[in-house]
C-alpha positions as CSV (number, residue, x, y, z in Angstrom):
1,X,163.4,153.4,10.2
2,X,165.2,150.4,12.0
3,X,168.3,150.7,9.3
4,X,168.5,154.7,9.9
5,X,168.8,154.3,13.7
6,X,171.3,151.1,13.6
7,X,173.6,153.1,11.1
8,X,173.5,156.8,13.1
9,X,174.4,154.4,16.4
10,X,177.1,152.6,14.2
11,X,178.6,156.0,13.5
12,X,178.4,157.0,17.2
13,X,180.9,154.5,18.0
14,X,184.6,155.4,18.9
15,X,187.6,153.3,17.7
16,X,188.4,152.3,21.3
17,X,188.4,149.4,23.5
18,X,184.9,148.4,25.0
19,X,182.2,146.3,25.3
20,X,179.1,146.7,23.3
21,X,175.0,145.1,24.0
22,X,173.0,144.3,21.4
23,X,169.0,145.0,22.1
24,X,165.5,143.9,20.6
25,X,162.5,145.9,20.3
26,X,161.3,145.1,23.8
27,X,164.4,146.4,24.7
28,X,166.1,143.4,25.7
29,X,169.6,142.4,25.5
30,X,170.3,139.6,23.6
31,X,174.0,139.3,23.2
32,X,177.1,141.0,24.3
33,X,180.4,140.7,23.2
34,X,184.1,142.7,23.9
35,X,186.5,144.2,21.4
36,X,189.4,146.4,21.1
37,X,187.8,148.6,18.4
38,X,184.3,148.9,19.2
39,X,183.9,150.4,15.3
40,X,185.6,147.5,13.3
41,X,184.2,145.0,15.9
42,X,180.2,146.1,15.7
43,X,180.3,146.8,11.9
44,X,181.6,144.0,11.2
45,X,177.7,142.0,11.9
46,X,176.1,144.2,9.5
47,X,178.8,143.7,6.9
48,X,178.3,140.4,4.7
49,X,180.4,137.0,5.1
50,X,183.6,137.5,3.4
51,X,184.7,133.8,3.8
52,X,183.7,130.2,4.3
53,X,184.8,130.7,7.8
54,X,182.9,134.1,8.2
55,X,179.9,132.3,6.6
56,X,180.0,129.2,9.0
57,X,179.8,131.9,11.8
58,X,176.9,133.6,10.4
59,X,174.4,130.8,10.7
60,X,174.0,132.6,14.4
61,X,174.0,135.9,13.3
62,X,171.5,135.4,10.6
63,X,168.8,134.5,13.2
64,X,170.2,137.0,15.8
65,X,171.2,140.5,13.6
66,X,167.4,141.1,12.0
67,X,166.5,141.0,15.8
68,X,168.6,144.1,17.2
69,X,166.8,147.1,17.5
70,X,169.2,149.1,19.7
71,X,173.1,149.5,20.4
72,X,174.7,150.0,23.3
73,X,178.1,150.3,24.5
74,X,180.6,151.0,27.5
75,X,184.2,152.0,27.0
76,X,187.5,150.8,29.1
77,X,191.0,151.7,29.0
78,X,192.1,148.6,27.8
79,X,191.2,145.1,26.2
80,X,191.6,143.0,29.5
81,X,189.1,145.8,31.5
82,X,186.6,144.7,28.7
83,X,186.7,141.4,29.2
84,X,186.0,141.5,32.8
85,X,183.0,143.7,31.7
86,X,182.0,141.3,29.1
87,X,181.8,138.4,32.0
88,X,180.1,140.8,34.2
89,X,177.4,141.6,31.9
90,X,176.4,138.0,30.1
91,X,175.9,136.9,33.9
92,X,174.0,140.1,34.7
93,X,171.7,140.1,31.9
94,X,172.0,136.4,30.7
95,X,172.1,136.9,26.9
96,X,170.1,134.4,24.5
97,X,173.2,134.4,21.7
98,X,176.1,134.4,24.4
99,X,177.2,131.4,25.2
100,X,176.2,131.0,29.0
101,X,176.2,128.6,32.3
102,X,173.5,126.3,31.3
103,X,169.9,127.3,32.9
104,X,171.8,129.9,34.3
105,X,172.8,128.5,37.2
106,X,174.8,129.9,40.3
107,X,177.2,127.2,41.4
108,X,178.3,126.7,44.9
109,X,181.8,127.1,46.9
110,X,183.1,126.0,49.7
111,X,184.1,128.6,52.0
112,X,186.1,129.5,55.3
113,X,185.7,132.4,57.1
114,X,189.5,132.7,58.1
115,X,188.8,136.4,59.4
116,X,187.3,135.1,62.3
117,X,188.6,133.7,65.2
118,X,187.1,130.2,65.1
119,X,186.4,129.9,61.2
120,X,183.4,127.5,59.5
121,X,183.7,125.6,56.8
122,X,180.5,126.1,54.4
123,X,178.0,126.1,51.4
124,X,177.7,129.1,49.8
125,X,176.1,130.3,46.2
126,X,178.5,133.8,46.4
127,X,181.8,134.5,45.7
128,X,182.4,138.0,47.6
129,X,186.2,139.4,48.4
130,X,185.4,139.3,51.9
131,X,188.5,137.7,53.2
132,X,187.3,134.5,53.3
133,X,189.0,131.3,51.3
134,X,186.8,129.7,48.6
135,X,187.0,126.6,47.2
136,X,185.3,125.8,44.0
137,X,183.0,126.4,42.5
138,X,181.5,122.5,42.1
139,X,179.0,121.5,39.6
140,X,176.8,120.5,42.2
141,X,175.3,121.1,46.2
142,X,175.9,117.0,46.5
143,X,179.3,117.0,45.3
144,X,180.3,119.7,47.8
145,X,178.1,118.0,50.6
146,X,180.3,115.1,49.8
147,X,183.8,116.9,50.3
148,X,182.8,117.9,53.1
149,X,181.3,114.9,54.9
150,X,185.4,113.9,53.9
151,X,187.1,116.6,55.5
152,X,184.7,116.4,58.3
153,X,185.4,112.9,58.7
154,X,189.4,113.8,59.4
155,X,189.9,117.6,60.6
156,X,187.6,118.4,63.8
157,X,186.3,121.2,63.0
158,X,183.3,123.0,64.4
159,X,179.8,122.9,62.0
160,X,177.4,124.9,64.5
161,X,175.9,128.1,64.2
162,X,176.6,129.0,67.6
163,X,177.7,132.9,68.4
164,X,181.2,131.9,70.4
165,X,181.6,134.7,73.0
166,X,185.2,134.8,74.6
167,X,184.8,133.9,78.4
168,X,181.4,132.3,78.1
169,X,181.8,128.8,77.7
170,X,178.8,126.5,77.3
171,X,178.2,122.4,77.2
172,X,179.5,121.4,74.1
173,X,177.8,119.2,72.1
174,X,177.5,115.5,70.9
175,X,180.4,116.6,67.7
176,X,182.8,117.0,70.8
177,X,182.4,114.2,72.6
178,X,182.5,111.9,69.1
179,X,186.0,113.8,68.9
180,X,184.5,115.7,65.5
181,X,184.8,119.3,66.8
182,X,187.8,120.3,69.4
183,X,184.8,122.2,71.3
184,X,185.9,125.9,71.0
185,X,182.3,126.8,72.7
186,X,183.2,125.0,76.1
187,X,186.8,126.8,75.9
188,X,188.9,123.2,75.5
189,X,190.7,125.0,72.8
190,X,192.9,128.2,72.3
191,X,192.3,130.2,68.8
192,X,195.8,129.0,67.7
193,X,194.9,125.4,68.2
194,X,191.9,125.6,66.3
195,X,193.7,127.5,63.7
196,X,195.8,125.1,63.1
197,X,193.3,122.6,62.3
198,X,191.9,125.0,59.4
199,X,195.3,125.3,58.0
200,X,195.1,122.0,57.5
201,X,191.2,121.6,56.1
202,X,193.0,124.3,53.8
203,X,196.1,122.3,52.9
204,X,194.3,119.5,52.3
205,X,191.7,121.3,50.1
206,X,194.7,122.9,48.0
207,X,195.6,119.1,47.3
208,X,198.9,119.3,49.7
209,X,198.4,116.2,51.9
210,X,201.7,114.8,52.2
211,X,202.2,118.6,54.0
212,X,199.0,117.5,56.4
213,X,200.4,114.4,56.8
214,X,203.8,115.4,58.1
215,X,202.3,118.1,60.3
216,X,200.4,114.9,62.3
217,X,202.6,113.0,62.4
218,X,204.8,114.9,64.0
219,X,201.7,116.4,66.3
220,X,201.1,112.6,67.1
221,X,204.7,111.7,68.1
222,X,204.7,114.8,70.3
223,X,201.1,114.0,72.0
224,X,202.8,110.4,72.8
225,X,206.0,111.6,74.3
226,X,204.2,113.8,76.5
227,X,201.9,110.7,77.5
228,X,198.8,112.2,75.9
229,X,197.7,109.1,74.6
230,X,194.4,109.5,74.0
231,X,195.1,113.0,71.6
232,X,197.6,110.9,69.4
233,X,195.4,108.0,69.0
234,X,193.0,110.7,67.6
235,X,196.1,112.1,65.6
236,X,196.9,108.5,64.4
237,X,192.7,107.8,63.5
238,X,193.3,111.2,61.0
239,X,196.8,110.2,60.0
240,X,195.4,106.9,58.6
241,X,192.0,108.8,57.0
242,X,195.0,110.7,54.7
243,X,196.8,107.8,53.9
244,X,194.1,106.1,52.1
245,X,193.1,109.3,50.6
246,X,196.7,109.4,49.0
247,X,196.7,106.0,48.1
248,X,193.6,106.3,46.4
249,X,194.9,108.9,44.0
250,X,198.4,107.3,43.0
251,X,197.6,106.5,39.9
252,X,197.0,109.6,39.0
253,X,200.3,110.5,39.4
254,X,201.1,111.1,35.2
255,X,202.0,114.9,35.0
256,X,203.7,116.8,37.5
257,X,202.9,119.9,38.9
258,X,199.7,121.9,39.2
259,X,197.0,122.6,36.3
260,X,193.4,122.1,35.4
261,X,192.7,119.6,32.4
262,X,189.4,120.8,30.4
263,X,187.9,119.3,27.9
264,X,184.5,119.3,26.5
265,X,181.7,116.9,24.4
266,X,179.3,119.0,22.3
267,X,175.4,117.8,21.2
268,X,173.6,120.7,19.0
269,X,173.3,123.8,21.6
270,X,175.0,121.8,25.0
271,X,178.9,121.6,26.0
272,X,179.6,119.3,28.7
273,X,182.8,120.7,30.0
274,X,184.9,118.5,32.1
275,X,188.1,119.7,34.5
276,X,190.2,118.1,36.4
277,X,192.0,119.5,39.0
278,X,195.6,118.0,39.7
279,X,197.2,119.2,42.7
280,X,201.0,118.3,43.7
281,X,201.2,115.5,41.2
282,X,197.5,114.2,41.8
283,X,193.8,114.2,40.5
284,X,192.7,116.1,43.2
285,X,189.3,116.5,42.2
286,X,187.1,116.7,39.0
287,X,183.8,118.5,38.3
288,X,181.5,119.3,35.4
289,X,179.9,122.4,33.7
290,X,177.3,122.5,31.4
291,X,176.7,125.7,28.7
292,X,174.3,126.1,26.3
293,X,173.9,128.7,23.7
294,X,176.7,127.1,21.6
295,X,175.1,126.1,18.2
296,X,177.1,127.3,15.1
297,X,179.9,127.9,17.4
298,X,183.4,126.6,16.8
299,X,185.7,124.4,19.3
300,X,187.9,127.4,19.7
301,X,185.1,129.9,21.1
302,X,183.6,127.3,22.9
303,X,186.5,126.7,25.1
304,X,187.1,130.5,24.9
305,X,183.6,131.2,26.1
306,X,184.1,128.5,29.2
307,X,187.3,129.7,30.4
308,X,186.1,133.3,30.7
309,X,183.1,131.8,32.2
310,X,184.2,129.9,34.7
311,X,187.6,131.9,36.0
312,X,186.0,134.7,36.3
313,X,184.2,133.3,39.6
314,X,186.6,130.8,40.5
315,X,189.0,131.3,43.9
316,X,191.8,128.6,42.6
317,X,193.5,129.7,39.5
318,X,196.6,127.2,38.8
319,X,200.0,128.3,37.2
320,X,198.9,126.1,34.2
321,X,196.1,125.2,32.0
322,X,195.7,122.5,29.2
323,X,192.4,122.9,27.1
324,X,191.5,120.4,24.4
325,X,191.1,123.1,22.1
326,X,193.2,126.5,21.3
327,X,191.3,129.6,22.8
328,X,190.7,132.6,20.8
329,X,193.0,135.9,21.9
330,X,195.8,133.8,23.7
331,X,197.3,136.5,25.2
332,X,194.6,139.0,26.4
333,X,193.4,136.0,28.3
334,X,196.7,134.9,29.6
335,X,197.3,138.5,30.7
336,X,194.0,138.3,32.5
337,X,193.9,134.9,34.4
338,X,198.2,136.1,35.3
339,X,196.2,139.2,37.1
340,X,193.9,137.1,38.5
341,X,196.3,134.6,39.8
342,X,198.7,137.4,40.0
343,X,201.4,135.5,39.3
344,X,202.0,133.9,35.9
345,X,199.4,131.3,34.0
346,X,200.2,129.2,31.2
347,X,197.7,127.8,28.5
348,X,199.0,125.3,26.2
349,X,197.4,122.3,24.4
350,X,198.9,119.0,24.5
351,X,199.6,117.1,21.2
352,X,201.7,114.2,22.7
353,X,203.7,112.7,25.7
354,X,202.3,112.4,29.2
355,X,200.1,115.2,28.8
356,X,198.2,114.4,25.7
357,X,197.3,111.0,27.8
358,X,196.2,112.9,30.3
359,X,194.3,114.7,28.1
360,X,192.8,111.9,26.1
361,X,191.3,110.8,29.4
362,X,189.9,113.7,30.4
363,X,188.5,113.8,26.8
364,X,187.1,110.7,27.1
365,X,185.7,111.1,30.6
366,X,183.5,114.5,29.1
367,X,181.9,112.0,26.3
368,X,181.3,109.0,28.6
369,X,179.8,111.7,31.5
370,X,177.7,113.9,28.6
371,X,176.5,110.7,27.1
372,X,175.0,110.1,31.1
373,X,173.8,113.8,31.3
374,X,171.8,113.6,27.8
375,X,170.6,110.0,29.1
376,X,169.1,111.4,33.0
377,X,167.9,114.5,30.6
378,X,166.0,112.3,27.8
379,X,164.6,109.8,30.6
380,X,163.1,113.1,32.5
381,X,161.7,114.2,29.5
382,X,160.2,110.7,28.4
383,X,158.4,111.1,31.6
384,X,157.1,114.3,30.8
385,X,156.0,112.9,27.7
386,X,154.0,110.3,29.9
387,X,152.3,112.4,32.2
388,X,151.5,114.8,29.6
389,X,150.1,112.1,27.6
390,X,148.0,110.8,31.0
391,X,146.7,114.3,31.3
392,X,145.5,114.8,27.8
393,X,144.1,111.0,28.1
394,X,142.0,111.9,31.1
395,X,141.4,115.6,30.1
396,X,143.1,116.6,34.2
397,X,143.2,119.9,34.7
398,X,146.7,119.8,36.1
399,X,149.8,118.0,34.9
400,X,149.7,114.5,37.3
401,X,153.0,114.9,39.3
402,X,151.7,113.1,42.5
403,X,149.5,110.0,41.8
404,X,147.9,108.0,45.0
405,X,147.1,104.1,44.2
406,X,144.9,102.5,46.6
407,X,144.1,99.0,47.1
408,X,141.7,96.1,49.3
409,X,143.6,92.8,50.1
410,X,141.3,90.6,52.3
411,X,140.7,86.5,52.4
412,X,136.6,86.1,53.1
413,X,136.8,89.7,55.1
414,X,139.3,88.5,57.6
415,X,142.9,90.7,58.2
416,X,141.1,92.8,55.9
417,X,143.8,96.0,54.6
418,X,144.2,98.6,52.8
419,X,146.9,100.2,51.1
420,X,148.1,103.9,49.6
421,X,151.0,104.1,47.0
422,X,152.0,107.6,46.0
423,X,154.0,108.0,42.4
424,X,156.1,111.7,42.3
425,X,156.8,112.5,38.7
426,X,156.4,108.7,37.5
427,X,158.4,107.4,40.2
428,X,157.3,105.2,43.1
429,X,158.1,107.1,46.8
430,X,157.9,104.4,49.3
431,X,158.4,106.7,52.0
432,X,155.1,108.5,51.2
433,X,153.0,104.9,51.2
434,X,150.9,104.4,53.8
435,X,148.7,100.8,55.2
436,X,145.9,100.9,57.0
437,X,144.2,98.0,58.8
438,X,140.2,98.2,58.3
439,X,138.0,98.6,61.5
440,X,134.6,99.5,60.3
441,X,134.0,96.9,57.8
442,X,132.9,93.5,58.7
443,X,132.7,90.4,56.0
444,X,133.5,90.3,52.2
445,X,133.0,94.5,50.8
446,X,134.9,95.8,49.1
447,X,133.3,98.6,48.7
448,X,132.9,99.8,52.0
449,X,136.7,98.9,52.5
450,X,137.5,101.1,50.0
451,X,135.6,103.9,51.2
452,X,137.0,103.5,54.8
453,X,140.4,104.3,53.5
454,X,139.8,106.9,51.1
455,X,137.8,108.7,53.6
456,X,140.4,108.1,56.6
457,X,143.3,109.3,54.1
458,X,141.0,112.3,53.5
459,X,139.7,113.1,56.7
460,X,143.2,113.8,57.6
461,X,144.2,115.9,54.6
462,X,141.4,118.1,55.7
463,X,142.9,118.2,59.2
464,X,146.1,119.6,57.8
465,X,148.0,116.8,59.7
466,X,151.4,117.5,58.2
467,X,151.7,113.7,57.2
468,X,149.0,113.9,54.5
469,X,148.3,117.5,53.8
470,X,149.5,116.8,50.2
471,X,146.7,116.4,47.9
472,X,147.1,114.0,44.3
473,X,146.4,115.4,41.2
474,X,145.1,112.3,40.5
475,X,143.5,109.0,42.8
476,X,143.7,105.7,41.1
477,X,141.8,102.7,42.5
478,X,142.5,98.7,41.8
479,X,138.6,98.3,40.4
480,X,136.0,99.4,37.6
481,X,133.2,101.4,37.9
482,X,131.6,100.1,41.2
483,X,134.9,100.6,43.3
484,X,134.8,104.0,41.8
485,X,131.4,104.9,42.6
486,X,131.9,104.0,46.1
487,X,135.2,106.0,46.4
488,X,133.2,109.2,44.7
489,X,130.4,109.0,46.9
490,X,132.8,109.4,49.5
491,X,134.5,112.2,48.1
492,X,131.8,114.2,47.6
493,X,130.6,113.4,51.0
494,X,133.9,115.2,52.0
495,X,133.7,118.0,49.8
496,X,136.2,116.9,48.1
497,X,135.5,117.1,44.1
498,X,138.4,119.5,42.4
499,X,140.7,115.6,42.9
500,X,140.0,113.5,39.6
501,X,139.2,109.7,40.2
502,X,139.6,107.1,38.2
503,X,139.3,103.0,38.1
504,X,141.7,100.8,36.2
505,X,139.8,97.1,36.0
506,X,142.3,93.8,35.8
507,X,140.3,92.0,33.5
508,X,141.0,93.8,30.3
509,X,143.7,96.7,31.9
510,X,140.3,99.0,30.8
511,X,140.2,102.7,32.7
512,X,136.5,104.0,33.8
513,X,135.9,107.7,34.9
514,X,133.0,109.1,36.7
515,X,130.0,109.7,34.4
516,X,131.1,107.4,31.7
517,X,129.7,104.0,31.7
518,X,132.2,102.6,28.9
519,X,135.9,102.7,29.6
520,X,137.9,104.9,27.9
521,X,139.8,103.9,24.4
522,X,143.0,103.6,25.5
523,X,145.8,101.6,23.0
524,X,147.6,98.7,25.1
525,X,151.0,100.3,23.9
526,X,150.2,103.5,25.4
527,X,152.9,104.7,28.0
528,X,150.1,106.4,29.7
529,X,148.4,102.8,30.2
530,X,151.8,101.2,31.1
531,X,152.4,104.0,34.1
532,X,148.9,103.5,35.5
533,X,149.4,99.9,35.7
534,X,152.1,100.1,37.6
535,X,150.5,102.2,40.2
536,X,147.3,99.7,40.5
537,X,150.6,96.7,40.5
538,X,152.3,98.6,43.4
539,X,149.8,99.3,45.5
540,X,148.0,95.8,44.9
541,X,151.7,94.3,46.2
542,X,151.7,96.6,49.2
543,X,148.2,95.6,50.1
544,X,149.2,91.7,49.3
545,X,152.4,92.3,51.8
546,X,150.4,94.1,54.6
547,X,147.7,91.4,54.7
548,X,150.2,88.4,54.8
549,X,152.1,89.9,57.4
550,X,149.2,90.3,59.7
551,X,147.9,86.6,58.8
552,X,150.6,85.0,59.9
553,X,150.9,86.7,63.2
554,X,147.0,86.2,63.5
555,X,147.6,82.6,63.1
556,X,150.6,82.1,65.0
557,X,149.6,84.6,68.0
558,X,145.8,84.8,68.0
559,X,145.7,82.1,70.2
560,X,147.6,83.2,72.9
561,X,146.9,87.0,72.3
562,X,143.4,85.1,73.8
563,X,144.7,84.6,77.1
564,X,144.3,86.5,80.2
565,X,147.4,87.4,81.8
566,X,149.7,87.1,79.1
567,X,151.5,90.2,77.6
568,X,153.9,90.0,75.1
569,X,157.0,89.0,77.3
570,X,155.4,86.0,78.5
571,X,154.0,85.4,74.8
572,X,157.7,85.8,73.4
573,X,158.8,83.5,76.5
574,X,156.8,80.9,76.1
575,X,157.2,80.4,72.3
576,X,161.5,80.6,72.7
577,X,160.9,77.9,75.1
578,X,158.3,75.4,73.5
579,X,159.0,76.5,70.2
580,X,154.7,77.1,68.8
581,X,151.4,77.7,70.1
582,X,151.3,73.6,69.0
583,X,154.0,72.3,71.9
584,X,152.5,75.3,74.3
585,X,148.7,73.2,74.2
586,X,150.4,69.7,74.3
587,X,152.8,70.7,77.5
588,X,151.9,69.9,81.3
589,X,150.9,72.7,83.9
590,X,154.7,72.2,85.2
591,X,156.5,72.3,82.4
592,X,154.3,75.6,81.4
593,X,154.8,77.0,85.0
594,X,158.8,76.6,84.8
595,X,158.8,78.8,81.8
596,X,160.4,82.8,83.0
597,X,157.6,85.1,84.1
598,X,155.3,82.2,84.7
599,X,153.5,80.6,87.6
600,X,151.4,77.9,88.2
601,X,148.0,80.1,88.0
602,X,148.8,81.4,85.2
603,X,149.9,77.8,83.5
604,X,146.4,76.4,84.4
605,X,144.4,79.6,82.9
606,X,146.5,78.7,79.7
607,X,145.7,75.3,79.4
608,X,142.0,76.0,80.1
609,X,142.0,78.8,77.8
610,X,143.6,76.9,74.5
């Protein structure tokens, strides 16, 4: 039935340019792919291997052909419409046997609104023929905040939201007075003016600073002739931001003109593509894409697949390319990227001279930077593996992303604390811990201390106060099983009994959950055991640090924290002048009284009081 309909559709198809989709039974489409005669080109993956080469390719096909169930396909007038079609559609319906942006992913651009009359410089996620300049795209949100912060730092241009209406000034902000925006909402600056300033963010973005530079410089000299001192000392701060810039990328001055340089590392079904951008006889820039889909690929459609890929959505197109590998269809896509560009592109790979060092590096830069991607990757997953582990371990419900610690630290129930560690995904987030000093509790319990804190933490989360209002999926507590009986008591007092509990006791590192008298069987080696000692270890050493701190103010302070009449000034005055609470007992009522903010009524009450 399946081989009756694929052959009928096989004769359907015309010997003309197009693009065709291959779908499953669920109607899916699972690849897509371009070719000048849709016949030849579609029959050919029903046809067997005819050489090693064909064979090598068919690894893919082998697990993709048995899988389509339907054909479809859309014609164009030429071989260069189809490949903009092709691009079009893996994006649009994301193809598992295309080659494709790994996860994906939508990659963000820098863009200026130049259409209006006082343009923003932004993030965006679209690339839309609106007018605007875009810049990009970057392999990442943080790489783009960070060009930004750079040109921010030198061009003042405006970042605000604000709806500028002509003839309706406002105050202008704190970015105008630190000189960061020329203030076109308070009307300081004419349209031209502030235009100007984006030709330059623009320059400087294309990679022409020596162009930027001679503009100020001659904008400063003018400032200063006309006694404007304060606008070229302004000019001169943004004069000196670009020179260092420049300087910083001299040596990078080893091929002239400007190109991208791609290369790419390769691991099983992941490229790690590398460009770098040079720009007037500089590295302007660099950036990093990741595709998967590439097992049983070779180099050449690879590279082919990623330079489809990524200059179909790119703004910048340079007059010249150099790839580490030769592209399939030279032409057609020279043809293409000169339409995009419309002027004239050249693709050429470099075998030696200036250029094949330029290209070693860049090669070399791809392995050294996919060696660090597979390394952040494997130490995410090892985590994972962890927390998957705990979870299976404990028999949670839910995988445990957020893990709360807590902790007593107390010397014979005096500056008696309490502390609250929170691990995200494995990893300690200090800015989510949280101390508490104990108020109900008086003498050695630990018990009670413990329950103060657990239910003061979850009082709180029941109150929705933003500050805690995000529950664990799992509570550890420094103890064995009476620490944990007192925390579950309290708990349940609460209402609170979806959270799982559990003790981890020093002794013998052994875990005890509720309703089990015997600690679980847990081997030493286990990465589970290793991450759940660290929590009890952190928040044990954030409990240890609280208490210490408040000991030693106790015992340096309590003394005089006793005394009527004296607040902290006089406090701080009195030990910057005597030195300790020691020298403040042992001096005379005149000496005490000559100290700032005292008097003589006071100096008697201390030495009566200590």
């Amino acid at each position: 039935m399946r081989q009756e309909r694929i052959e009928t559709q096989l004769n359907m198809l015309p010997a003309l340019p197009g693009v065709y989709l291959f779908k499953d039974i669920q109607d899916t489409v699972i690849y897509v792919g371009k070719a000048v005669n849709l016949t030849n080109r579609v029959r050919s993956y029903f046809n067997p291997p005819s050489s090693d080469a064909d064979q090598a390719t068919s690894f893919k096909l082998q697990r993709m052909v048995p899988l389509i169930h339907d054909i479809d396909f859309i014609i164009t007038d030429t071989e260069q419409k189809a490949l903009i079609l092709e691009n079009t559609l893996i994006k649009k319906y994301n193809p598992k046997y295309n080659v494709r942006l790994k996860d994906g992913k939508t990659y963000p651009y820098l863009k200026i609104d130049v259409q209006n009359d006082w343009p923003t410089v932004r993030v965006t996620r679209s690339y839309i023929e609106d007018g605007s300049r875009y810049f990009g795209p970057f392999a990442s949100a943080s790489l783009l905040r960070k060009t930004i912060k750079t040109i921010k730092r030198i061009f003042p241009f405006r970042s605000c939201h604000k709806t500028l209406l002509t003839g309706k000034p406002s105050v202008p902000c704190l970015q105008y007075h630190m000189h960061r925006c020329l203030g076109p909402c308070s009307g300081n600056v004419t349209v031209e003016e502030y235009a100007d300033v984006i030709k330059q963010v623009i320059l400087f973005l294309e990679g022409k600073q020596e162009i930027v530079l001679r503009e100020l410089k001659g904008k400063m000299k003018a400032a200063s002739q006309n006694l404007h001192y304060e606008k070229a000392a302004l000019y001169r701060d943004q004069i000196e931001a670009v020179e260092n810039i420049i300087e910083g990328q001299k040596n990078a001055a080893v091929v002239k003109g400007e190109q991208d340089v791609i290369a790419f590392a390769q691991n099983n079904d992941i490229a790690y593509f590398e460009i770098f951008f040079i720009r007037n006889n500089k590295i302007t820039g660099r950036d990093f894409i990741v595709l998967d889909g590439v097992k049983d690929e070779d180099e050449g459609k690879v590279m082919t697949a990623f330079i489809k890929l990524y200059y179909s959505s790119s703004p910048a197109i340079p007059p010249n390319i150099l790839l580490q590998y030769p592209i399939d269809e030279p032409d057609i896509i020279t043809k293409w990227l000169s339409k995009l560009r419309e002027s004239y592109v050249t693709i050429s790979v470099p075998h030696r001279g200036a250029k094949k060092q330029l290209m070693d590096m860049v090669v070399e830069n791809a392995r050294q930077g996919f060696e660090l991607y597979q390394l952040k990757k494997s130490m995410s997953l090892e985590t994972m593996d962890t927390l998957t582990n705990l979870r299976e371990l404990l028999s949670l419900k839910d995988m445990p992303t957020r893990i709360e610690g807590y902790d007593i630290s107390t010397i014979q129930g005096t500056y008696s604390v309490g502390s609250m560690v929170v691990f995200r995904n494995g990893v300690p987030t200090p800015q989510e811990y949280r101390r508490f000093k104990i108020k109900t509790v008086q003498g050695l319990d630990d018990f009670s201390m413990l329950q103060e804190v657990v239910r003061r933490r979850f009082e709180k989360y029941l109150t929705h106060d933003k500050k805690w209002n995000t529950p664990p999926e799992l509570i550890l507590i420094d103890g064995g099983k009476g620490q944990l009986h007192a925390v579950r008591e309290v708990l349940e007092d609460l209402n609170i009994n979806a959270i799982p509990v559990i003790g981890l006791a020093k002794e013998r590192e052994e875990v005890f959950v509720p309703g089990n008298s015997k600690p679980l069987s847990i081997p030493q080696t286990s990465k589970a055991l290793h991450l759940l000692e660290r929590v009890r270890d952190e928040a044990h050493r954030f409990a240890i640090g609280y208490h210490r701190s408040l000991r030693h103010r106790g015992t340096t302070l309590s003394k005089l924290d006793e005394v009527p009449g004296i607040g902290p000034k006089r406090k701080k005055a009195l030990l910057k002048a005597l030195g300790s609470v020691s020298n403040i007992r042992e001096a005379s009522i005149d000496d005490l009284a000559k100290v700032e903010g005292m008097n003589e009524k006071l100096a008697r009450t201390i030495k009566e009081s200590l």
